[in-house]
C-alpha positions as CSV (number, residue, x, y, z in Angstrom):
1,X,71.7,119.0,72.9
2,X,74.3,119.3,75.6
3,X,77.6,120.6,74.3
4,X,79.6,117.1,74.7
5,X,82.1,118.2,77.0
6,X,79.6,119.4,79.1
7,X,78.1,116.2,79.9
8,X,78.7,113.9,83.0
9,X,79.8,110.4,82.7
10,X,76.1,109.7,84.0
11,X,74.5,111.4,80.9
12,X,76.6,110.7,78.6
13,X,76.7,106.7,79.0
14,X,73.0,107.2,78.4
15,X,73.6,108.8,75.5
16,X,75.8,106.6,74.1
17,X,73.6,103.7,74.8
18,X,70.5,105.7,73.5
19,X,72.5,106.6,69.7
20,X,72.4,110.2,70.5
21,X,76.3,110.4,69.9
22,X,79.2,107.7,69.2
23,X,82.3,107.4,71.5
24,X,84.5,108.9,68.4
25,X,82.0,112.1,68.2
26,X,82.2,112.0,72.1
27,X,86.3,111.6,72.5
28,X,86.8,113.7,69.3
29,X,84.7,116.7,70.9
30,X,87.2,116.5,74.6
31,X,90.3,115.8,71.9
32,X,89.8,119.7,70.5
33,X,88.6,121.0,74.2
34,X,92.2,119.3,75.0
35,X,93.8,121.0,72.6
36,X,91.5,124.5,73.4
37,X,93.4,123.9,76.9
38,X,96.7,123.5,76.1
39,X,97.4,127.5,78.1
40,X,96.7,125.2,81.0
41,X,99.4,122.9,80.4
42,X,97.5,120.1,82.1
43,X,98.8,116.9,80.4
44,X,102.7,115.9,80.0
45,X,101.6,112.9,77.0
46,X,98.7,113.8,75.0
47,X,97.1,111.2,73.0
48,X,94.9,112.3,71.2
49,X,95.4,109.0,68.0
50,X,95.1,106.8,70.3
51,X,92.1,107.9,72.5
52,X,90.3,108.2,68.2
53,X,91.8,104.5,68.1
54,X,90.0,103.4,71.4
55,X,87.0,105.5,70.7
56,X,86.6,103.4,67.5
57,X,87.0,100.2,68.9
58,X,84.1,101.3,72.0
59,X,81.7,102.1,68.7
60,X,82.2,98.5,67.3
61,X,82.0,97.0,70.9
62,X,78.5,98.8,71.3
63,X,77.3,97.9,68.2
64,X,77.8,94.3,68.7
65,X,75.9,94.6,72.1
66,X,79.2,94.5,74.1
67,X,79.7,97.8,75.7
68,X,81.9,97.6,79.1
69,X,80.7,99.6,82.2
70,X,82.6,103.0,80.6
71,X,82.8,102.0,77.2
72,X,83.5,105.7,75.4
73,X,84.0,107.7,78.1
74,X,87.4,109.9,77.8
75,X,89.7,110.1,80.8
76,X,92.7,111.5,81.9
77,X,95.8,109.1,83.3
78,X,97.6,111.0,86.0
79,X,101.2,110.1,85.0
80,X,102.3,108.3,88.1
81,X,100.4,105.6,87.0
82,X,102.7,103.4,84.3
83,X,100.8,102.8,80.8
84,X,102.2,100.1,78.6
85,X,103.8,101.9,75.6
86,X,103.0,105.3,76.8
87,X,105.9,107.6,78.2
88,X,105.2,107.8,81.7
89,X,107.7,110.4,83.8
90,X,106.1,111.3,87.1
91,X,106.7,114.7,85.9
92,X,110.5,114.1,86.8
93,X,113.8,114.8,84.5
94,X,114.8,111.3,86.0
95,X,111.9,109.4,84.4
96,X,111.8,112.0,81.6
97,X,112.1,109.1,78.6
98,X,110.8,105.9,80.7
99,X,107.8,104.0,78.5
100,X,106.6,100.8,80.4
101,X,106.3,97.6,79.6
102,X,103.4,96.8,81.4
103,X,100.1,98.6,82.9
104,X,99.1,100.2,86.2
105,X,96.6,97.8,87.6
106,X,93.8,100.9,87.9
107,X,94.7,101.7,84.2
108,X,94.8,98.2,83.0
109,X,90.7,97.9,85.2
110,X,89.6,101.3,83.4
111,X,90.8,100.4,80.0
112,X,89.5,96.8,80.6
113,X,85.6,98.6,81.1
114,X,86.2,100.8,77.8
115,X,87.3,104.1,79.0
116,X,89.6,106.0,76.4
117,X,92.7,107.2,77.3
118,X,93.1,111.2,76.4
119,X,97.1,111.7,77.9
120,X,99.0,111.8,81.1
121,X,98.5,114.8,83.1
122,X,101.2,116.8,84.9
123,X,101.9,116.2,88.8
124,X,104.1,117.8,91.4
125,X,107.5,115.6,90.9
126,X,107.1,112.1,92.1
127,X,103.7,113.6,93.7
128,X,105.9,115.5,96.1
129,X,103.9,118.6,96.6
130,X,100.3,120.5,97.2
131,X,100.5,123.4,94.1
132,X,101.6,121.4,91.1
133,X,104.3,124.0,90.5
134,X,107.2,121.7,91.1
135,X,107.0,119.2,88.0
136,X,110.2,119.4,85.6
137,X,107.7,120.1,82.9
138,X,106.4,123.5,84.4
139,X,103.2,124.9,86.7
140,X,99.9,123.5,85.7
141,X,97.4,126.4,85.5
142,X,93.9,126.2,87.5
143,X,91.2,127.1,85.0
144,X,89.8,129.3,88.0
145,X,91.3,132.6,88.0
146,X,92.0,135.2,90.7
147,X,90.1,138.5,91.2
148,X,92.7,140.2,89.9
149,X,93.3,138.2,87.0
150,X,96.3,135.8,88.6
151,X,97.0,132.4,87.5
152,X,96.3,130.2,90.6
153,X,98.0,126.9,91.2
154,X,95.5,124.0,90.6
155,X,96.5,121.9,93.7
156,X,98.7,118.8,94.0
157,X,100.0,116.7,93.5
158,X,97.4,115.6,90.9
159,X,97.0,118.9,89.8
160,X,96.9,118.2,86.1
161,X,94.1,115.5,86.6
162,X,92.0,118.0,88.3
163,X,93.0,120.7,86.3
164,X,91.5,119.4,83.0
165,X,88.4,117.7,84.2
166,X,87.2,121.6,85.1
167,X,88.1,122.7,82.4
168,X,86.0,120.2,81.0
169,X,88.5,118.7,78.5
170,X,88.3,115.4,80.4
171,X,85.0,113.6,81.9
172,X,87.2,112.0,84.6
173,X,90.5,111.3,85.5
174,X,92.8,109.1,87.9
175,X,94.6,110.4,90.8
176,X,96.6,109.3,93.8
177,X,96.6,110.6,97.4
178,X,99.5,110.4,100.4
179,X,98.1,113.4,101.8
180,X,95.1,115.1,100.1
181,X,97.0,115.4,96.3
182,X,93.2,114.0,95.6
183,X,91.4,116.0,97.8
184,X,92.5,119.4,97.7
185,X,92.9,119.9,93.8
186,X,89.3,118.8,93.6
187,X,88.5,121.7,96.2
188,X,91.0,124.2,94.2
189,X,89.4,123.5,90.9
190,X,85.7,123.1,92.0
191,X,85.2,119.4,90.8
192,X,84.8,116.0,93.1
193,X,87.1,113.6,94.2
194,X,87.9,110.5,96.3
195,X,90.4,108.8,98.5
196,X,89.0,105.5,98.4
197,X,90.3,103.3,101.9
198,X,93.7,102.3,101.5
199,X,93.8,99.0,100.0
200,X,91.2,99.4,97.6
201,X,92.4,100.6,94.6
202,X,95.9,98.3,93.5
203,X,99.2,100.4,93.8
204,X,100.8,97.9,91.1
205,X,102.1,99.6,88.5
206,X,102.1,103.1,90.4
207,X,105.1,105.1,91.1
208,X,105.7,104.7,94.8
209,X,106.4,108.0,97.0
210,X,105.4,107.0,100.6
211,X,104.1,103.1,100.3
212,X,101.9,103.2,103.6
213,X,100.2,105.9,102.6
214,X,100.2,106.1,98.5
215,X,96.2,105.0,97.3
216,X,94.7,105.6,93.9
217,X,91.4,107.4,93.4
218,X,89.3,109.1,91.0
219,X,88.0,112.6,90.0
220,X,85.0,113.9,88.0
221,X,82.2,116.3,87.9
222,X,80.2,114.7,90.5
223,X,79.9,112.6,93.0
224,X,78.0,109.6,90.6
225,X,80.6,110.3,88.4
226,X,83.4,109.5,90.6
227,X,81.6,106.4,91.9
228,X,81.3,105.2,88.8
229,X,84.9,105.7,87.8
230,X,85.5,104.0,91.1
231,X,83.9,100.5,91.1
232,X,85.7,100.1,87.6
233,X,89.3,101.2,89.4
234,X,88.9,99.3,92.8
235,X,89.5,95.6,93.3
236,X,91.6,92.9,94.7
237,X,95.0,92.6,93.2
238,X,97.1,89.2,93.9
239,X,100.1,91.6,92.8
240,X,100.0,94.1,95.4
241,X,100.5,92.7,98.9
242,X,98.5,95.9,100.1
243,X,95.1,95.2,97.9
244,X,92.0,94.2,99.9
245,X,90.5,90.8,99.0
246,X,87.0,92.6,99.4
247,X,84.4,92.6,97.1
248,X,83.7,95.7,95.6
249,X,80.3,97.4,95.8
250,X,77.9,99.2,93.4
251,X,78.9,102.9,94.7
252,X,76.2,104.3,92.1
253,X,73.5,102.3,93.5
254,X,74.6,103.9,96.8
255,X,73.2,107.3,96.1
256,X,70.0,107.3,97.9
257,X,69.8,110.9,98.8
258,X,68.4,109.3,101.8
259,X,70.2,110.6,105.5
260,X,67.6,110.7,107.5
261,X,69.2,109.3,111.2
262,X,72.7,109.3,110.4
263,X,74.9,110.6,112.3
264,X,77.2,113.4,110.8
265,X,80.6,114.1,112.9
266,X,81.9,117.5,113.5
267,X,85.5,117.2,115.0
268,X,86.4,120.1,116.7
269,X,90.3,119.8,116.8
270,X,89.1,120.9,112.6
271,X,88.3,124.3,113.9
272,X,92.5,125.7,114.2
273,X,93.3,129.2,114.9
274,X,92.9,130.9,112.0
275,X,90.9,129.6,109.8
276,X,89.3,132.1,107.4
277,X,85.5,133.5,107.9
278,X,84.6,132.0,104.8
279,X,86.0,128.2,105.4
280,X,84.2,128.4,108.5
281,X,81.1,129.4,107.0
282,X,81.1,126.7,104.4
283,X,81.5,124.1,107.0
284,X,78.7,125.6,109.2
285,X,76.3,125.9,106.0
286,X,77.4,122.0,105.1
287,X,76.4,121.2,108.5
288,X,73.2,122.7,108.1
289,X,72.2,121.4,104.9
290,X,72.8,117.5,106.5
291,X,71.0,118.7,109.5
292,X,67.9,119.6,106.9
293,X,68.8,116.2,105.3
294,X,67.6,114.7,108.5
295,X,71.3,113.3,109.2
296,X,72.5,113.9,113.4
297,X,75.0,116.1,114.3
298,X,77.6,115.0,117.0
299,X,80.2,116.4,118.2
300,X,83.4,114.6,118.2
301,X,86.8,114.7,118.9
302,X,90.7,113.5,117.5
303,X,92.8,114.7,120.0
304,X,96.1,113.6,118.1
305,X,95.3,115.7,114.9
306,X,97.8,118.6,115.7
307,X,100.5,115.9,115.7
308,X,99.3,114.7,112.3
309,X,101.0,117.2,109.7
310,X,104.5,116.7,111.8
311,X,104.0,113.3,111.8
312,X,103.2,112.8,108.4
313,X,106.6,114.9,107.5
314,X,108.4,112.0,109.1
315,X,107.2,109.2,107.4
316,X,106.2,110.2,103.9
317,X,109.8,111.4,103.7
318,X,111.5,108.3,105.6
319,X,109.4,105.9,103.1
320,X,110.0,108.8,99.7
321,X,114.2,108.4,100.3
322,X,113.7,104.4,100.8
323,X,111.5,104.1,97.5
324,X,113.8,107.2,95.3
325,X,117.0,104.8,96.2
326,X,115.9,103.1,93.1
327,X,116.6,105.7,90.9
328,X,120.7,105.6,90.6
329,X,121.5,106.1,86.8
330,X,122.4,102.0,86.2
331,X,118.8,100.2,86.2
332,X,116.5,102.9,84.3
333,X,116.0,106.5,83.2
334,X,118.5,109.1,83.5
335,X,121.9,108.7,83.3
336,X,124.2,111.2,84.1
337,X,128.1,110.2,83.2
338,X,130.8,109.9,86.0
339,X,134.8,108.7,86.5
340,X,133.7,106.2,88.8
341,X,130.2,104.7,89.9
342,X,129.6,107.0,92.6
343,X,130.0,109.9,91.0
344,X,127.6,108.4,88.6
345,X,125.3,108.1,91.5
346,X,125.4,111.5,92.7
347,X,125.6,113.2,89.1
348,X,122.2,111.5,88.4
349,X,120.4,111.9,91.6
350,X,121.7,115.8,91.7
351,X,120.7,116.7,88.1
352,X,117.4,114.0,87.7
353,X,115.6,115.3,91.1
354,X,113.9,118.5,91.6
355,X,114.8,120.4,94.7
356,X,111.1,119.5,96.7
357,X,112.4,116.0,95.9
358,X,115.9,116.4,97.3
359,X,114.5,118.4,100.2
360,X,112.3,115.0,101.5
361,X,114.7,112.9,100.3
362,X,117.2,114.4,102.9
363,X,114.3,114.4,105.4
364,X,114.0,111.2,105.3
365,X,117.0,110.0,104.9
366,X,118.1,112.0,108.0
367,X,115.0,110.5,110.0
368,X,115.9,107.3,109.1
369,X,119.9,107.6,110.2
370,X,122.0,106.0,113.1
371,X,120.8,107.5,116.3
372,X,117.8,109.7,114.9
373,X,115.6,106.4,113.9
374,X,114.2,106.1,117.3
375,X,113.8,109.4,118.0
376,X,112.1,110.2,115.1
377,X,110.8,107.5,113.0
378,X,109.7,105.0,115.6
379,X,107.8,107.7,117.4
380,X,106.1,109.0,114.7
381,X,104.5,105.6,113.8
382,X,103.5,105.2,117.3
383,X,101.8,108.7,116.7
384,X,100.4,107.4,113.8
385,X,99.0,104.7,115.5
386,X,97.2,107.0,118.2
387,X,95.6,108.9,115.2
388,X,93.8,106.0,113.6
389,X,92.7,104.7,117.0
390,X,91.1,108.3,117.0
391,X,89.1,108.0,114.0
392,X,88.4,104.3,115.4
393,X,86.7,106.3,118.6
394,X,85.2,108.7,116.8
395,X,83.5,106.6,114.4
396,X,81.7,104.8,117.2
397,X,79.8,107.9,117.4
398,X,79.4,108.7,113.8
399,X,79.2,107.3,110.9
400,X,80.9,109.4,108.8
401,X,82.7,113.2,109.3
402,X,82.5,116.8,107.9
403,X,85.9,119.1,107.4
404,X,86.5,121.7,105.5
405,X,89.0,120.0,102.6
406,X,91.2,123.1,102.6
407,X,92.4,125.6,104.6
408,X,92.1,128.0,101.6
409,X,91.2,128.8,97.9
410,X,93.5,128.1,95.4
411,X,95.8,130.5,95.8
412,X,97.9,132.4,93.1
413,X,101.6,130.7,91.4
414,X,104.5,131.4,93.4
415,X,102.8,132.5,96.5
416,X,103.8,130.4,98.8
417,X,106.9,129.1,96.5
418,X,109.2,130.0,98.9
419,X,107.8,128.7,102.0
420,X,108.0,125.1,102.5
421,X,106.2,125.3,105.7
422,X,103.0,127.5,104.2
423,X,103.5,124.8,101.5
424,X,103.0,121.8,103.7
425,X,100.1,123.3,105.9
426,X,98.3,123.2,102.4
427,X,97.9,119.4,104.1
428,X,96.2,120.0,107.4
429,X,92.7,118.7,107.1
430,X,93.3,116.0,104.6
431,X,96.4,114.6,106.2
432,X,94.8,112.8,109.3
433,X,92.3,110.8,107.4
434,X,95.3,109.5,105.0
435,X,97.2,108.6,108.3
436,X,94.3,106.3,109.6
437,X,93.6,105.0,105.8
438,X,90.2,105.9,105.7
439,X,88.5,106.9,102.7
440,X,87.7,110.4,102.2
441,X,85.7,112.9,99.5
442,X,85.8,116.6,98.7
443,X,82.8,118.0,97.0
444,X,82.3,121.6,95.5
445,X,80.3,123.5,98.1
446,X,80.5,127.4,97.2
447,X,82.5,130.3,96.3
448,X,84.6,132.5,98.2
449,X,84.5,136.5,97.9
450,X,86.3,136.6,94.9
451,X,84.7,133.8,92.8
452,X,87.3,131.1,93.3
453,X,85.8,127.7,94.8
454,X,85.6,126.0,98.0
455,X,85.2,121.9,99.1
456,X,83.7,120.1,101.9
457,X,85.3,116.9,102.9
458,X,83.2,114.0,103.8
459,X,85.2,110.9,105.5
460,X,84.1,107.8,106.3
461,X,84.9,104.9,108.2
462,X,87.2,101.7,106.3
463,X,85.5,100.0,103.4
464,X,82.4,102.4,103.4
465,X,82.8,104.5,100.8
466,X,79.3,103.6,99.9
467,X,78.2,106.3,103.2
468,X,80.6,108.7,101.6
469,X,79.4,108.8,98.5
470,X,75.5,109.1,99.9
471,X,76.7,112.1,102.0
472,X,78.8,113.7,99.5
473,X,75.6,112.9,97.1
474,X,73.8,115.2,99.3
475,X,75.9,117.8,99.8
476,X,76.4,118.2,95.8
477,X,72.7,118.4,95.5
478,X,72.4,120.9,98.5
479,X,75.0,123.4,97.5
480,X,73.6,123.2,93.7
481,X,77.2,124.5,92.3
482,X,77.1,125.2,88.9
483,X,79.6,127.8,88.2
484,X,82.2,127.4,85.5
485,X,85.7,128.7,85.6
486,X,86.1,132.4,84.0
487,X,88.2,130.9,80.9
488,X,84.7,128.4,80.0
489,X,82.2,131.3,81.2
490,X,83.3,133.2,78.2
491,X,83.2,130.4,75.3
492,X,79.7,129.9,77.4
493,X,78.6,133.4,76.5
């Protein structure tokens, strides 16, 4: 059999349904490959009693004939998203001791179909950041190591989430993207993940950073993985005024592995100066495995993409200092004492935020200011605008589009630490599609020259997800990637 951790969700709810295993076999065998990966440091709150608890409760509900959708499977909870009783800190000093009352609407949908809950994984602070080096609680480690032996940064923000599902100590996890903080750790660490369209997965319960922009999604192993994981996190949500009242579809039933006639866009704004060889020979080779597939290849164009990065630094900032006001030292978490109740204020806020978080928070506060609001902010929602009239054009052509997901490999700790600029171009293939909220996957396609992995990004047009998922299907099964990260090739052998 299998090794257990090894499994997909797929394979091993059939398993569970056919008797091989029991969820408590299944959740104890990912709670010791959890603890195997502690090096990594992946999760913030592991939980390993209470994922047994929930395991044991999935074995009676199957044996009384009343499994849920996921019933068994072990997941990871990126910890932005609030867990009733469960420390939850947004990797932040300022949130350091916070346990909710009350559960994340995704969390609350997941937990509702059966899936176990195995910890909170580590993010960049507040989800500011694309390396996962800036939570208070320290780097998170990509399983994936460098030529040379390096410990490479696993992306971010969700950068524990993808982290531990390749290292296969998780079968899934939950993640959110403003940016790509889904997107490009599933590229880094050679797994699958999804930005659904905004709207489709509930905010409730999630810690804001940039409202307008913030949506939940899911990674796994594959691409049926993450649509299962997906139709059990979606759904309308009276609670949040930004939830879709849409009905959500079977994504699994999606995956035809049928493209023939469908047209595949290629925008060529995508193509910037300097891109690597080997990024643009992945995107060529994805193009010409569709083109096999029978799918159409257009050429299209977004003429406003080279604004979207700048832009995007405008308003995730404006909308991050608006939503951080919140955290003052007199409603919840940290508290730093003062002689008088400003000082209060500024003791917390200097001592309970990280400096990437300071550093947008000034951003945007200054972007938001007397006399710079216009100039700055106003504008670069108008740009904003122009952007996901873009992707409105383009789609008329297309039905969905292929990017490279990152401009890179993951790339080694501290690299690009003290670059904020390096940092942010991390961001410049994902960020236009979260700009015009359209859904978009990355998918493992290959390996660069020195073994480290490399995503395509598939993005559709609103509320279609299905098409992503049947494109991203096809991609998976095309580039047939199978390699393990060095640290699991040697338990392997």
């Amino acid at each position: 059999m299998t090794e257990l951790t090894h499994l997909t969700i797929a394979d091993a709810l059939k398993g569970l349904e056919k008797k091989d295993f029991t969820a408590t076999e299944l959740t104890k065998a990912h709670v010791d490959a959890m603890a195997a990966a502690k090096s990594l440091n992946a999760f913030v709150t592991e939980t390993p009693e209470l994922a047994m608890r929930q395991a044991a409760e999935s074995d009676k509900r199957r044996a009384a004939g009343k499994a849920g959708p996921l019933d068994g499977i072990p997941l990871a909870i990126k910890d932005l998203f609030c867990t009733k009783g469960v420390r939850t800190t947004a990797s932040s000093h300022m949130l350091e001791n916070f346990v909710p009352t009350y559960e994340s609407t995704v969390s609350a949908n997941l937990f509702r179909d059966g899936a176990v809950m195995l910890g909170k994984t580590s993010l960049d602070e507040f989800a500011m950041g694309s390396s996962n080096t800036t939570s208070y609680f320290g780097n998170v480690i990509n399983p994936w190591k460098s030529g040379n032996g390096k410990d490479l940064v696993p992306g971010g923000s969700s950068g524990g989430s993808a982290a531990i599902v390749a290292a296969r100590a998780a079968m899934g996890a939950t993640g959110t993207d403003t940016g790509g903080s889904i997107r490009q750790p599933a590229a880094f660490c050679g797994i699958a993940g999804i930005k659904p369209t905004y709207g489709r997965c509930s905010r409730w319960g999630v810690i804001a950073f940039a409202s307008s922009l913030d949506q939940a999604g899911v990674f796994a192993r594959t691409t049926r993985d993450c649509a299962i994981l997906l139709k059990s996190a979606a759904g309308f949500d009276p609670k949040d005024s930004t939830s879709a009242n849409k009905p959500v579809p079977d994504y699994e039933a999606a995956l035809t592995g049928n493209i023939k006639g469908l047209k595949v866009g290629i925008p060529k704004e995508y193509n910037v100066e300097g891109m690597p060889e080997e990024i643009a020979r992945i995107w060529q080779q994805g193009t010409e495995w569709l083109k096999d597939s029978g799918a159409q290849i257009v050429d299209v164009s977004l003429p406003h993409t080279k604004y979207a990065l700048a832009t995007y630094y405008i308003i995730a900032p404006a909308e991050a200092s608006s939503n951080l006001a919140r955290y003052d030292g007199v409603r919840y978490g940290l508290r730093e004492p003062g002689n008088d109740l400003r000082e209060v204020y500024e003791n917390t806020r200097a001592k309970g935020f990280g400096d990437e978080v300071k550093r947008r928070i000034m951003i945007g506060t200054y972007v938001l200011s007397a006399g710079y609001y216009d100039a700055y902010y106003i504008k670069a929602q108008k740009v904003r605008r122009l952007i996901a009239e873009d992707f409105t054009k383009a789609f008329q052509q297309c039905e969905v589009l292929l990017t490279p997901t990152a401009p890179s490999a993951a790339f080694a700790i501290g690299e690009n630490q003290d670059d904020p600029i390096k940092m942010y171009l991390n961001d410049v293939f994902t960020v236009p599609a979260s700009m015009a909220g359209v859904p978009g996957m990355s998918v493992p396609a290959g390996l660069n020259a020195d073994g480290l992995p490399l995503g395509l990004q598939i993005i559709g047009r609103p509320w279609e997800e299905e098409t992503v998922f049947r494109v991203s299907d096809v991609i998976e099964q095309k580039a047939a990637f199978t390699a393990l990260p060095q640290t699991l090739r040697k338990k392997a052998a």
